[in-house]
C-alpha positions as CSV (number, residue, x, y, z in Angstrom):
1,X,-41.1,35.8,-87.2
2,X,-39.8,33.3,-84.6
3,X,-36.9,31.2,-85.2
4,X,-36.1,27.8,-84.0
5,X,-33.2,26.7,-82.0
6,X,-31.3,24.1,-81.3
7,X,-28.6,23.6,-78.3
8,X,-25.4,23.6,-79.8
9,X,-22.9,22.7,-76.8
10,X,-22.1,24.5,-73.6
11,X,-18.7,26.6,-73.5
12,X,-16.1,28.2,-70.8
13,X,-16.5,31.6,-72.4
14,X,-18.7,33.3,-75.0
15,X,-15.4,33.5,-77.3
16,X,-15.1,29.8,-77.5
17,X,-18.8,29.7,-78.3
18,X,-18.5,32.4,-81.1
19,X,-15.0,30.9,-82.4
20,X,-17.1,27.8,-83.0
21,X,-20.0,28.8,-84.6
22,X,-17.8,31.1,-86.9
23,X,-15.4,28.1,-87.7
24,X,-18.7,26.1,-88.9
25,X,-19.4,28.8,-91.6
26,X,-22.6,30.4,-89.2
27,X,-23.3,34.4,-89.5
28,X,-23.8,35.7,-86.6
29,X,-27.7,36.2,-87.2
30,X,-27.4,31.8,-87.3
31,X,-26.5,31.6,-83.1
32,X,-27.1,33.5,-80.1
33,X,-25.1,32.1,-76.4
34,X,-25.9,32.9,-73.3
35,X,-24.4,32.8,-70.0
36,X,-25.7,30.2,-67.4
37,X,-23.3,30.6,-64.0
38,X,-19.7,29.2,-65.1
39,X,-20.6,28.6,-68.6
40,X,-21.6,29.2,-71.9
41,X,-25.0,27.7,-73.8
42,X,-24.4,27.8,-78.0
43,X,-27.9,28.0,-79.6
44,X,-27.8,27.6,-83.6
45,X,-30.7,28.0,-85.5
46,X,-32.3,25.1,-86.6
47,X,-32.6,25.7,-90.5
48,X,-29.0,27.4,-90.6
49,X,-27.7,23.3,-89.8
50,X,-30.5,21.5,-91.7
51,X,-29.0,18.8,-91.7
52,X,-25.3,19.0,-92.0
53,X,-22.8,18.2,-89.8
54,X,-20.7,20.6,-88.2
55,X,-17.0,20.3,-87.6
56,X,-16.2,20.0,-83.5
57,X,-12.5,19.7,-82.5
58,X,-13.9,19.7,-78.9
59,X,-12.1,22.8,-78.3
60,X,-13.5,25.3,-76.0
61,X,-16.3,22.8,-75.0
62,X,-17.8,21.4,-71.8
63,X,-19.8,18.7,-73.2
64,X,-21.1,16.9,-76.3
65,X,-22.6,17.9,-79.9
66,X,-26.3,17.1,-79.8
């Protein structure tokens, strides 16, 4: 079964990326990152969110949520 998902924010390091996703309550089977050149993409899966807004102190992050 395929899962949906959505970007999440790009990172300077998969730790920042993870630290996030932990810090908004997400197990780890809810995101996956991957490394594009100098940064990090967050993907979160889409019905993991549904709806609810996730806590972003900006930290870590290289541009905006959604």
């Amino acid at each position: 079964m395929a899962w949906d998902f959505d970007e999440g924010g790009k990172f300077g390091s998969e730790k920042a990326a993870e630290d996030y996703a932990r810090r908004n309550g997400l197990s780890n089977a809810d995101f996956r990152t991957r490394r594009k050149g100098d940064e990090v993409e967050l993907e979160i899966r889409r019905s993991a969110i549904d709806g609810r807004n996730l806590r972003d102190t900006g930290e870590g992050r290289k541009d905006g949520w959604f």
